[in-house]
Backbone as a chain_set.jsonl record, in Angstrom:
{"seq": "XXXXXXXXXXXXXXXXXXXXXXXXXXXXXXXXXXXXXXXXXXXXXXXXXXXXXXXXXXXXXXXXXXXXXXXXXXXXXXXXXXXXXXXXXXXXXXXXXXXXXXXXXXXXXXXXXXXXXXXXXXXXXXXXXXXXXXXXXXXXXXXXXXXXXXXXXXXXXXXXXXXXXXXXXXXXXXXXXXXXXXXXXXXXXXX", "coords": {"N": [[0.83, -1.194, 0.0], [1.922, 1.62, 0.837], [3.788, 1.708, -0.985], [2.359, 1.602, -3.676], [0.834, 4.423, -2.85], [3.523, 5.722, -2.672], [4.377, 6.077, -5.617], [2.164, 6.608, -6.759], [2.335, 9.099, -5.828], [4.67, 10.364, -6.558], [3.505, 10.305, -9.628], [2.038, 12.071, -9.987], [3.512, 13.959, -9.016], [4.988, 14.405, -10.898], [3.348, 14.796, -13.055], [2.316, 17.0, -12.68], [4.676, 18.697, -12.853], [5.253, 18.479, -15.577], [3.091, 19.584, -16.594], [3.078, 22.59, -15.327], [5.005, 23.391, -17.854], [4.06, 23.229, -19.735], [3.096, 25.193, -22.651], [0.255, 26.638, -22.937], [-0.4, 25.923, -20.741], [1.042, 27.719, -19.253], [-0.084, 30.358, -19.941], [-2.864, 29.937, -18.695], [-2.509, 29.869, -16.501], [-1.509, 32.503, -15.531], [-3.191, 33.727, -15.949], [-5.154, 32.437, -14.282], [-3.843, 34.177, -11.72], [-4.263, 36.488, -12.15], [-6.504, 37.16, -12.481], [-7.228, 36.984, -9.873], [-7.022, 39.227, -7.992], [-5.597, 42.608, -7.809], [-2.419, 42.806, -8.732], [-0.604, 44.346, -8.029], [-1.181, 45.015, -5.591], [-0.566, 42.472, -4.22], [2.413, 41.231, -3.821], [3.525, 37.999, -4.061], [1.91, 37.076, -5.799], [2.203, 38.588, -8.274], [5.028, 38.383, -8.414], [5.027, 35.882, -9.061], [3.537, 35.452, -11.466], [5.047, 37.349, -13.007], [7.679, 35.797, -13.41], [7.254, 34.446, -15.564], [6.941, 35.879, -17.885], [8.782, 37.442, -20.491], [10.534, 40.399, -19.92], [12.969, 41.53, -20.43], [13.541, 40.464, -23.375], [10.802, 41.202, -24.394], [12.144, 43.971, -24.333], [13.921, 44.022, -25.884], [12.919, 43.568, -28.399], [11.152, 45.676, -28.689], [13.447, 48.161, -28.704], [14.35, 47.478, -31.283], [16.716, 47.86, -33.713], [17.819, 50.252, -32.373], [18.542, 49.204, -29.841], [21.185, 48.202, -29.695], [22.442, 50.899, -29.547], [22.842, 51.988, -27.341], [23.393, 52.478, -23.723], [24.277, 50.058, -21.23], [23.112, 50.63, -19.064], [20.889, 53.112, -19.425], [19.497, 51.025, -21.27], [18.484, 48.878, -19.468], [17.554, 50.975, -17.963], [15.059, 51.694, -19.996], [13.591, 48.473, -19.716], [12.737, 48.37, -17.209], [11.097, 51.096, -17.252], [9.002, 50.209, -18.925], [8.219, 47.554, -18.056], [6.82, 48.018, -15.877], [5.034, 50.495, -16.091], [3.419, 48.61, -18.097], [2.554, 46.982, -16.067], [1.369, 48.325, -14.342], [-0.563, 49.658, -16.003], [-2.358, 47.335, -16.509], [-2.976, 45.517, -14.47], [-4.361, 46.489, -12.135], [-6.814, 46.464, -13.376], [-7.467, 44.171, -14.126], [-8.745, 41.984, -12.397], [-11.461, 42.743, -12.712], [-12.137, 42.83, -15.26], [-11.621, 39.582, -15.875], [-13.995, 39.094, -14.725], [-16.523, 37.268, -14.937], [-15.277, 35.999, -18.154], [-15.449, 34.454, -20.495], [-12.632, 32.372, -21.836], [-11.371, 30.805, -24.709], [-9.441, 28.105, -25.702], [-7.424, 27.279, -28.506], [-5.859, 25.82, -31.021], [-2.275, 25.137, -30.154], [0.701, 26.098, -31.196], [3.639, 24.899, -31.121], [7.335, 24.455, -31.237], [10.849, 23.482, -30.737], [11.701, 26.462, -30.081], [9.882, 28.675, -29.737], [6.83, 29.565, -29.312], [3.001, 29.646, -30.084], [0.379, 30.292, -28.344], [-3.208, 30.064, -29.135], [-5.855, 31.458, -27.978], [-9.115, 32.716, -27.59], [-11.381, 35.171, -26.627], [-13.929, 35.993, -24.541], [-16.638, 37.799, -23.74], [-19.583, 39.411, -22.625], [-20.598, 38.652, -24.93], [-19.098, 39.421, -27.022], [-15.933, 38.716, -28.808], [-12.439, 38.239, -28.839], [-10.333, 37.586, -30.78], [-7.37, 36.479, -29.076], [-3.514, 36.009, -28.797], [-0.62, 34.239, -27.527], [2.434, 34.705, -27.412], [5.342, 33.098, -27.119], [8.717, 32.335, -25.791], [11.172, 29.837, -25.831], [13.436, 30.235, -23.164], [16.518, 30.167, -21.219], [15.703, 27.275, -21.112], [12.597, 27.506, -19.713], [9.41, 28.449, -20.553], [8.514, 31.338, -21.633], [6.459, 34.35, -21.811], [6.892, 36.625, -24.614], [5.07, 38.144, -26.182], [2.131, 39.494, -26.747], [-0.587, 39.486, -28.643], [-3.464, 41.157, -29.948], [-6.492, 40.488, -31.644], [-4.894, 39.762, -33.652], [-3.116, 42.26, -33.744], [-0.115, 42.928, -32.49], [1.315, 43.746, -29.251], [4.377, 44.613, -29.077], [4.896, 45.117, -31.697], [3.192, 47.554, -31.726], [4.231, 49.001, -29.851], [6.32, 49.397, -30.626], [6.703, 50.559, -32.902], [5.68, 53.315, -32.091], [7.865, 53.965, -30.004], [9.736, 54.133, -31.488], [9.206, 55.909, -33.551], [8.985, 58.378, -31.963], [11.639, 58.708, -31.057], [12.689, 58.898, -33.741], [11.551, 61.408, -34.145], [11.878, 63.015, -31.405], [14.475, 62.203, -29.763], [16.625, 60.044, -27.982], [16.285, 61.466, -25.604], [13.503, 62.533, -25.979], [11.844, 59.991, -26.003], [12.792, 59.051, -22.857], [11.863, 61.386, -21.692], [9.199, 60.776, -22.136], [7.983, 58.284, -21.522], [8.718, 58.529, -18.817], [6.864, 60.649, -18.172], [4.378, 59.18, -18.613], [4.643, 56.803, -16.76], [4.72, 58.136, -14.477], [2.224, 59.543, -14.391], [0.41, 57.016, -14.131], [0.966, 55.987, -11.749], [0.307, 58.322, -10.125], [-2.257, 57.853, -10.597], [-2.53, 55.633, -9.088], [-2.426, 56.349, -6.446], [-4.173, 58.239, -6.184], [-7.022, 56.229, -6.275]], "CA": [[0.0, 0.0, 0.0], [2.871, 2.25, 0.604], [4.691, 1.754, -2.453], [1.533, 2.796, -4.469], [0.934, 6.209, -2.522], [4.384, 6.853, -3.014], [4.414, 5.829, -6.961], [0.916, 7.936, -7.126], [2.893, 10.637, -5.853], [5.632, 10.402, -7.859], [3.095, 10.425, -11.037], [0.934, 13.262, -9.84], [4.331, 15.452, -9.309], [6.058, 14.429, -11.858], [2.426, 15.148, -14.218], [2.159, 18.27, -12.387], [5.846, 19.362, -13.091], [4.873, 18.692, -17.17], [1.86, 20.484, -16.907], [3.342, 23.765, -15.419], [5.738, 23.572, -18.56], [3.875, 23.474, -21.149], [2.908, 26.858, -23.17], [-0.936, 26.53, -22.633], [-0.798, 26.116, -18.611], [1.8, 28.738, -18.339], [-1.139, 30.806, -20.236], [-3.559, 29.287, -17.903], [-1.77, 30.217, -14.856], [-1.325, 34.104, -15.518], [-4.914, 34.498, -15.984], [-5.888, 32.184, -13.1], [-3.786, 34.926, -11.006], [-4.083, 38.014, -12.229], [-7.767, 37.465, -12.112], [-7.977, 37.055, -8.215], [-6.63, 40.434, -7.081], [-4.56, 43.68, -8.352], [-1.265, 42.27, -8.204], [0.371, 45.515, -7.651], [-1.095, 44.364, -4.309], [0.326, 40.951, -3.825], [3.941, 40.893, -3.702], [4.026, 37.071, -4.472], [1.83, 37.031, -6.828], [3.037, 39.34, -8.952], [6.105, 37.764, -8.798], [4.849, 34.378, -10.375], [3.132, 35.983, -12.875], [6.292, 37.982, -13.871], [8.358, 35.037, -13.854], [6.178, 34.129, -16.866], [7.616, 37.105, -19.06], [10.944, 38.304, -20.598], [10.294, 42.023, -20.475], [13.966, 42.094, -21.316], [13.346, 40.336, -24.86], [10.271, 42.317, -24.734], [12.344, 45.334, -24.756], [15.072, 44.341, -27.661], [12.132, 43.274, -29.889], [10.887, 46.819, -29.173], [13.851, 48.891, -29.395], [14.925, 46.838, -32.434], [18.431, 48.099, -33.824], [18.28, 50.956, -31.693], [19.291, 48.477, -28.373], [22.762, 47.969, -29.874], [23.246, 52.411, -29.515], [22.4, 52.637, -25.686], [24.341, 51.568, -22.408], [23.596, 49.693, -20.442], [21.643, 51.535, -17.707], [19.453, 52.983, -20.581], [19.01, 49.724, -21.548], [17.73, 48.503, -17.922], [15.817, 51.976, -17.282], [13.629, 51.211, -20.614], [13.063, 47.804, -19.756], [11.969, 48.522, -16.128], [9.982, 51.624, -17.183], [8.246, 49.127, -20.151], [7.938, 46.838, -17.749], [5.782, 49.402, -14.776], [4.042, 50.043, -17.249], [2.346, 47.263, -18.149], [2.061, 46.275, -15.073], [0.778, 49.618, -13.814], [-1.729, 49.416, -16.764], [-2.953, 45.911, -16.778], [-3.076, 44.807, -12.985], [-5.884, 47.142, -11.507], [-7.824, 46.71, -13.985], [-7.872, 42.576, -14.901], [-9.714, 41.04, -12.306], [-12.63, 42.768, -12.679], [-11.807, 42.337, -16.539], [-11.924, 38.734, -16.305], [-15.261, 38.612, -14.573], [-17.759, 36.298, -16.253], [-14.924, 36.041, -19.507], [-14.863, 32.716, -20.896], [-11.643, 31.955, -22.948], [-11.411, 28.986, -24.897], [-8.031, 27.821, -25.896], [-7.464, 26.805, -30.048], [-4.466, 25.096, -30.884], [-0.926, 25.549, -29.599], [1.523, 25.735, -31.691], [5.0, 24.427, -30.663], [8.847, 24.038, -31.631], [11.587, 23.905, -29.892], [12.505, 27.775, -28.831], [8.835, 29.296, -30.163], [5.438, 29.063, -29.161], [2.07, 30.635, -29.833], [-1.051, 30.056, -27.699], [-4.021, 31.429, -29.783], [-7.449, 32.003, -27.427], [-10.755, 33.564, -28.414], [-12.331, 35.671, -25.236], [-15.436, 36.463, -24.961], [-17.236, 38.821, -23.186], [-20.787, 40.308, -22.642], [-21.16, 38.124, -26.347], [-17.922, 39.985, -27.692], [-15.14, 37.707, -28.751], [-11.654, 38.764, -29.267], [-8.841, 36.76, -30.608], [-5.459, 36.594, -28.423], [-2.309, 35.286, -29.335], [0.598, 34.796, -26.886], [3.872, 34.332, -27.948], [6.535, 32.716, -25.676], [10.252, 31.477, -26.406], [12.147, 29.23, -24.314], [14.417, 30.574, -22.524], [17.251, 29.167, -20.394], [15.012, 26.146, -20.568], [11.519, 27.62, -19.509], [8.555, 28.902, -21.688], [8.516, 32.981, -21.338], [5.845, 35.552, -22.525], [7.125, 37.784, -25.16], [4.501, 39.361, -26.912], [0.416, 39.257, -27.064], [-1.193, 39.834, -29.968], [-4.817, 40.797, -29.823], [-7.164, 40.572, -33.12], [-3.197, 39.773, -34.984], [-2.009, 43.469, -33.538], [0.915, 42.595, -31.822], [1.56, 44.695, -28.539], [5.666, 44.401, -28.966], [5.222, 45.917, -32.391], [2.403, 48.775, -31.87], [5.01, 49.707, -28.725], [8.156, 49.412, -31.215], [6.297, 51.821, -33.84], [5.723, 54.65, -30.896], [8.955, 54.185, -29.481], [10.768, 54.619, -33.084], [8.748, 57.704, -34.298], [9.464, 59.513, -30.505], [13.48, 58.355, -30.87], [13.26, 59.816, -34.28], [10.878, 63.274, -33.614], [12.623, 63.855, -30.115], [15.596, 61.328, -29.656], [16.285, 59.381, -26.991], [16.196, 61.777, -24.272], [12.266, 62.882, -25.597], [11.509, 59.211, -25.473], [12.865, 58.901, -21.63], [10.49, 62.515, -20.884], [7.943, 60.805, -22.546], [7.666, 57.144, -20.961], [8.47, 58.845, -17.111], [5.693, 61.136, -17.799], [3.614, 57.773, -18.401], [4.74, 56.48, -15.312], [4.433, 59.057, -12.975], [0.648, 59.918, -14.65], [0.19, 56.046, -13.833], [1.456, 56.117, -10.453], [-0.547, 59.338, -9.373], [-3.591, 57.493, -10.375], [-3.327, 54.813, -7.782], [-2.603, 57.052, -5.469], [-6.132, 58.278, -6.413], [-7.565, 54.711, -6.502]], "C": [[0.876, 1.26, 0.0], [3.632, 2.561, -0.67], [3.77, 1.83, -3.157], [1.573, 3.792, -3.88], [2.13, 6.944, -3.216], [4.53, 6.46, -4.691], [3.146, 6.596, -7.362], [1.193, 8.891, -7.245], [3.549, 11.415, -6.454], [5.219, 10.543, -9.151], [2.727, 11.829, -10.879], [2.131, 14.114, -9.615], [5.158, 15.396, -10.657], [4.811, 14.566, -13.464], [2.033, 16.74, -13.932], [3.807, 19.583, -12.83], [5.629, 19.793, -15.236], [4.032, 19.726, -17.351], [2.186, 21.866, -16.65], [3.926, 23.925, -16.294], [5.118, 23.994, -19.561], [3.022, 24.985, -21.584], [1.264, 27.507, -22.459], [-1.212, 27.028, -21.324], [-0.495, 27.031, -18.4], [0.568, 30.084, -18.699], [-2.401, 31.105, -18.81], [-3.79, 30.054, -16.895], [-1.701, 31.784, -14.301], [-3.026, 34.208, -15.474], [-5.232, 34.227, -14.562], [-5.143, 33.327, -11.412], [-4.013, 36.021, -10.816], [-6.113, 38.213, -11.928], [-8.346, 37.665, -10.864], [-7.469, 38.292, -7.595], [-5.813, 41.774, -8.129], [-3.269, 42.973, -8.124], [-0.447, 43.415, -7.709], [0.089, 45.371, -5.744], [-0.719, 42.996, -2.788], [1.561, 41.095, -4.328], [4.06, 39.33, -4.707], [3.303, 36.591, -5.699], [2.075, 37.568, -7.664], [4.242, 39.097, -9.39], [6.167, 36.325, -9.573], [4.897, 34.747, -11.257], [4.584, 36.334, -13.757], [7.21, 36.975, -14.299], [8.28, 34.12, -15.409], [6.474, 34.706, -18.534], [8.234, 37.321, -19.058], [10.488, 39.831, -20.936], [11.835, 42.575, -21.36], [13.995, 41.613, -22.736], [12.24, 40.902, -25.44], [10.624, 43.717, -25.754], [13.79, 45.215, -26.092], [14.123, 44.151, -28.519], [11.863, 44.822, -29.914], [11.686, 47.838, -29.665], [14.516, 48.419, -30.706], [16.678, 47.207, -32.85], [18.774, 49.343, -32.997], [18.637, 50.274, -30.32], [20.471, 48.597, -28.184], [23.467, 49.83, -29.208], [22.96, 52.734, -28.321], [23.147, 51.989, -24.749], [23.492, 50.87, -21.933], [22.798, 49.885, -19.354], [20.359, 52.381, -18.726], [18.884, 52.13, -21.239], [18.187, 49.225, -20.134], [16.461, 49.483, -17.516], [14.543, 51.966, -18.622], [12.928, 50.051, -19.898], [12.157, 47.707, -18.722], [11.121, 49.633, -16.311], [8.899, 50.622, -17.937], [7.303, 48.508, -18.81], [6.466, 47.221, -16.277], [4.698, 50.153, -15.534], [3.319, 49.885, -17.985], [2.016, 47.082, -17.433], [1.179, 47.138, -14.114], [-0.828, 49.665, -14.624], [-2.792, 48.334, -16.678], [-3.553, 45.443, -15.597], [-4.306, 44.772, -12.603], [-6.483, 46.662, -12.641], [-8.084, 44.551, -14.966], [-8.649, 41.592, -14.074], [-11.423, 41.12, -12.004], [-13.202, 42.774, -14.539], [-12.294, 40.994, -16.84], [-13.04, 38.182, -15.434], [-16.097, 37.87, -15.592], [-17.332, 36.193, -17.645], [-14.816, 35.335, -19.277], [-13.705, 32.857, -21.861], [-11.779, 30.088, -23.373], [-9.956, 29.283, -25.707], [-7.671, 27.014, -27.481], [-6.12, 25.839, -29.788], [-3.169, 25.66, -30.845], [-0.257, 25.252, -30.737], [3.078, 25.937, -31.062], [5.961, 24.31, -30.773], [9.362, 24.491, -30.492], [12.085, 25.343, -29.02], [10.958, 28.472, -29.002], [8.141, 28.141, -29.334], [3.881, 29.909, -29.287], [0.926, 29.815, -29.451], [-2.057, 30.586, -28.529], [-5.143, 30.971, -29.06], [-8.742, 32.835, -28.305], [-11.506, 33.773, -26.831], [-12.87, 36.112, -25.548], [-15.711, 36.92, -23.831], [-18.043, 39.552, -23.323], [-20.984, 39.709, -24.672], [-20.208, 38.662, -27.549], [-17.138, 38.842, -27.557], [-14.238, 38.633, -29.634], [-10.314, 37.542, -29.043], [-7.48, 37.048, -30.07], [-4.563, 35.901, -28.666], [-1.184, 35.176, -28.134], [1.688, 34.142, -26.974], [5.079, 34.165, -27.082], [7.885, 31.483, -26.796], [10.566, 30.853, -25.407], [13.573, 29.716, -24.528], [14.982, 30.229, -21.33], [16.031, 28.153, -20.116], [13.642, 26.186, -20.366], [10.817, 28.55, -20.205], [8.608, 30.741, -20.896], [7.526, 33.959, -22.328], [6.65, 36.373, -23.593], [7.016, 38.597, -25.932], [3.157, 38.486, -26.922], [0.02, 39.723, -27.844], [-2.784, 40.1, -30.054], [-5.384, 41.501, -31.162], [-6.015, 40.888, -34.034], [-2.899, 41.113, -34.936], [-1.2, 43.339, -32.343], [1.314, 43.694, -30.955], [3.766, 45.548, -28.525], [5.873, 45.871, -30.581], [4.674, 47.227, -32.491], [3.66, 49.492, -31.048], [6.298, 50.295, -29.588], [7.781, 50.81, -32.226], [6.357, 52.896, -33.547], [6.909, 54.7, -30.697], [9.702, 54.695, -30.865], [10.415, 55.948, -33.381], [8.935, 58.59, -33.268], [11.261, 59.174, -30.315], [13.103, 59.409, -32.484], [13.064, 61.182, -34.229], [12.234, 63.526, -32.392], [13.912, 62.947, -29.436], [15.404, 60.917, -28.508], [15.643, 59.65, -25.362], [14.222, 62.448, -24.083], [11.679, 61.615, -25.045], [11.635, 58.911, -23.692], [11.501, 59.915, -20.854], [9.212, 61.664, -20.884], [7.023, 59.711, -21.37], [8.26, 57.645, -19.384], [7.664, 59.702, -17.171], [4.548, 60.373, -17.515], [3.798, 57.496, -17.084], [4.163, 57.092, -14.705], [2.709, 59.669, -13.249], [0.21, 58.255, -13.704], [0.011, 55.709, -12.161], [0.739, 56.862, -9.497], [-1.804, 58.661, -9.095], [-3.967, 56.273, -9.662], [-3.055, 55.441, -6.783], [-3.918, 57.508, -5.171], [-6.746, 57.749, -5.972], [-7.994, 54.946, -4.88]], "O": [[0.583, 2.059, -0.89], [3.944, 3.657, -1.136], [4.296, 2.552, -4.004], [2.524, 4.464, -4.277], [2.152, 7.974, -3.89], [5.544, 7.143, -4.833], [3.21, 7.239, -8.41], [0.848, 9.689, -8.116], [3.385, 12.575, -6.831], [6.064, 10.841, -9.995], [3.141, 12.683, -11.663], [1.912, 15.249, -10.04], [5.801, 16.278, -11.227], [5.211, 14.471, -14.625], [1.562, 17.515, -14.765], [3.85, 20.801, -13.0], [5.786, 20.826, -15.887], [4.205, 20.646, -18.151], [1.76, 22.636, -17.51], [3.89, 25.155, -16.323], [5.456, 24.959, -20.247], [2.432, 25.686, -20.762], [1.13, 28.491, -21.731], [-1.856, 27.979, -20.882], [-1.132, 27.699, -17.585], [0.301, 30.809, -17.741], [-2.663, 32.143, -18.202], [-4.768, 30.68, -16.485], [-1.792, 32.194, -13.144], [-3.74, 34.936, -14.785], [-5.5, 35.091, -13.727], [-5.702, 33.3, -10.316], [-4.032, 36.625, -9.744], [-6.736, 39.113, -11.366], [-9.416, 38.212, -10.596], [-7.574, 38.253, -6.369], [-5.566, 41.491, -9.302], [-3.203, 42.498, -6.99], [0.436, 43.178, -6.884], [0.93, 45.574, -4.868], [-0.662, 42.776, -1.578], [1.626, 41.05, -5.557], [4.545, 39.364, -5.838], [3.843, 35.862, -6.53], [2.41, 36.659, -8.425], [4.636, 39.445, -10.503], [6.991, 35.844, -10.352], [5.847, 34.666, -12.036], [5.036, 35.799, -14.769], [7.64, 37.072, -15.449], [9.079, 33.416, -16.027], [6.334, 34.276, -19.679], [8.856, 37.589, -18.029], [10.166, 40.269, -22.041], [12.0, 43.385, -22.272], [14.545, 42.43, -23.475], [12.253, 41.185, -26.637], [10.189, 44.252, -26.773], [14.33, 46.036, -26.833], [14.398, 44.592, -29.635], [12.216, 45.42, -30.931], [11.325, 48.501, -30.637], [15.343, 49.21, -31.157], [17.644, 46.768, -32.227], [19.975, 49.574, -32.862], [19.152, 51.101, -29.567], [21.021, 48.93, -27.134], [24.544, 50.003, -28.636], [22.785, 53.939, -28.143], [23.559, 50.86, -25.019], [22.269, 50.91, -22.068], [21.888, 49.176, -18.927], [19.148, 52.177, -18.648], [17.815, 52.348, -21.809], [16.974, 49.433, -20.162], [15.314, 49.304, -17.105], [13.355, 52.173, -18.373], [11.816, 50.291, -19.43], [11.048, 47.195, -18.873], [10.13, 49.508, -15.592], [7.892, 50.341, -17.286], [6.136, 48.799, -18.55], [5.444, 46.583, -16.022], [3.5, 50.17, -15.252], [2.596, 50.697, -18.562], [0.812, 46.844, -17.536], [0.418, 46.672, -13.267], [-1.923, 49.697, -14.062], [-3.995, 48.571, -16.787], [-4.677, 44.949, -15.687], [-5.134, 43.861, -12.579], [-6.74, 45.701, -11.915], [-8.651, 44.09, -15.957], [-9.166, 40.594, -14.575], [-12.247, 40.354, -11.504], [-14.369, 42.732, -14.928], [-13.136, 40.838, -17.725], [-13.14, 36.96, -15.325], [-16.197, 37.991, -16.813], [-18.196, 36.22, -18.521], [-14.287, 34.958, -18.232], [-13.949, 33.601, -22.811], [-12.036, 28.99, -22.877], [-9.529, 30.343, -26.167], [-7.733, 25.795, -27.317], [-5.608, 25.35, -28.781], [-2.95, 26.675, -31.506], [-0.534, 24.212, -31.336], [3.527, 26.996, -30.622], [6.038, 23.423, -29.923], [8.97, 25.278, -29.631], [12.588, 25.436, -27.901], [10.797, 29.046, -27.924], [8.339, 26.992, -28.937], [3.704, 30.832, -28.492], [0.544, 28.829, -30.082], [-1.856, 31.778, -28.759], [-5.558, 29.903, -29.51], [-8.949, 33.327, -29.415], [-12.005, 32.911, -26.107], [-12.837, 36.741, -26.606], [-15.093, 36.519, -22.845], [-17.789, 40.526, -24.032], [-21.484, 40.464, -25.506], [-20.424, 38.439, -28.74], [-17.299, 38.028, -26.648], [-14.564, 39.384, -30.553], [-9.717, 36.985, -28.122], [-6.641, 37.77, -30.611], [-4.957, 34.742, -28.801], [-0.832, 36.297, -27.766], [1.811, 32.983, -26.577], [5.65, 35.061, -26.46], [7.947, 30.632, -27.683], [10.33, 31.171, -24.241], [14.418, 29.68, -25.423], [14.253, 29.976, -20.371], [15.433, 28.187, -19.041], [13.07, 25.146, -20.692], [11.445, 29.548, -20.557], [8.736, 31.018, -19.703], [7.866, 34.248, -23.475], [7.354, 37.079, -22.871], [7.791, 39.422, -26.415], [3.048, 37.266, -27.049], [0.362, 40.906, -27.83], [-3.424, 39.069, -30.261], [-5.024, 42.567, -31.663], [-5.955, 41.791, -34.869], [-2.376, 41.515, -35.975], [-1.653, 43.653, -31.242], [1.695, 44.7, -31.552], [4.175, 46.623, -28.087], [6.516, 46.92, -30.625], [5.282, 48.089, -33.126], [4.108, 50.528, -31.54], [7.016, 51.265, -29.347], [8.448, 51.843, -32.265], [6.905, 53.713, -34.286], [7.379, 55.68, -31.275], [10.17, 55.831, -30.953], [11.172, 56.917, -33.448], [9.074, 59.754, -33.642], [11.892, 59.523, -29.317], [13.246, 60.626, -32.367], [13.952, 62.035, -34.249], [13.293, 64.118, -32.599], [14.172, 63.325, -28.294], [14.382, 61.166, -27.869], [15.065, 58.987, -24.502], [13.642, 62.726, -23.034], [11.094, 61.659, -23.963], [10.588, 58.545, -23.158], [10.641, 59.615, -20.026], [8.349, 61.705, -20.008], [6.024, 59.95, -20.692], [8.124, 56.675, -18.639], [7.332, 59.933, -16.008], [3.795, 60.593, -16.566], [3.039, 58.006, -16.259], [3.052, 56.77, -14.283], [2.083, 60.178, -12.319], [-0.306, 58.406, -12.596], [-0.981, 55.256, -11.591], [0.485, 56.459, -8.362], [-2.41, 58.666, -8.024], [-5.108, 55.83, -9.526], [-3.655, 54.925, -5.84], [-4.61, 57.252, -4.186], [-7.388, 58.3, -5.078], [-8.56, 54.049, -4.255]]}, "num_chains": 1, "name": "protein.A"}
């Protein structure tokens, strides 16, 4: 009797270890958190979630060949403003978002370093196709770009960022995205 339990156990972690891997769950998993609270108010959740996303391949897809012309600390302070945010944007406002939304889940597609999830959410009888695009990295599946109704958030961001690097160069882009912030910021102070 022993030596089943522990051979049960051994299936059920070792089917539970697969299952957090694969592209779908990791999908899954962000929703099933972000939906129960603001995360900007949970510490640990917030931190799952994030573990979920490469904001830093995020931010080379966005600044594209302009990454290579910046140091490294302007490299870090995009990716962490990018990354504040999003997360400033998105948080408050998703789990009363994914009230009463059904998603249904299409087919995954898979290779080795790629992956795209494609969904269809619905809402109040609205349905909007999502896409989310994850690479593996060092080993584990990673967010790094959503696509909703095939407009890709990585590239709408990369388009803005390019036309404010070329209008006002790098240093309008910095005014621009800490005015974001700090508008962002005020308004949970608000909240």
């Amino acid at each position: 009797m022993k030596k089943n339990t522990i051979i049960f156990a051994l299936f059920l972690l070792s089917f539970n270890t697969f299952a957090s891997t694969s592209p779908e769950d990791l999908i899954k998993d962000i929703f099933q958190k972000t939906g129960k609270e603001n995360l900007l108010l949970n510490a640990k959740l917030k931190s799952e979630v994030e573990a979920h996303i490469d904001f830093q391949e995020m931010s080379k897809s966005i600044l594209a060949e302009e990454y290579s012309k910046h140091s490294a600390s302007d490299l870090k302070w995009f990716e962490q403003t990018l990354k504040e945010i999003i997360t400033r944007s998105v948080y408050p406002s998703a789990p009363k978002f994914l009230e009463n939304v059904k998603i249904t889940y299409k087919k995954t597609k898979e290779n080795e370093a790629d992956a795209k999830v494609s969904s269809s959410v619905n809402k109040k009888g609205e349905s909007t196709d999502v896409d989310y695009l994850l690479k593996k990295i060092n080993n584990e599946w990673k967010v790094v770009d959503v696509a909703i109704d095939e407009e890709s958030w990585v590239k709408t961001i990369n388009e803005k960022v390019q036309k404010t690097i070329k209008d006002k160069g790098w240093a309008g882009l910095k005014e621009l995205l800490n005015k974001r912030l700090t508008e962002l910021k005020s308004n949970k102070k608000k909240s």
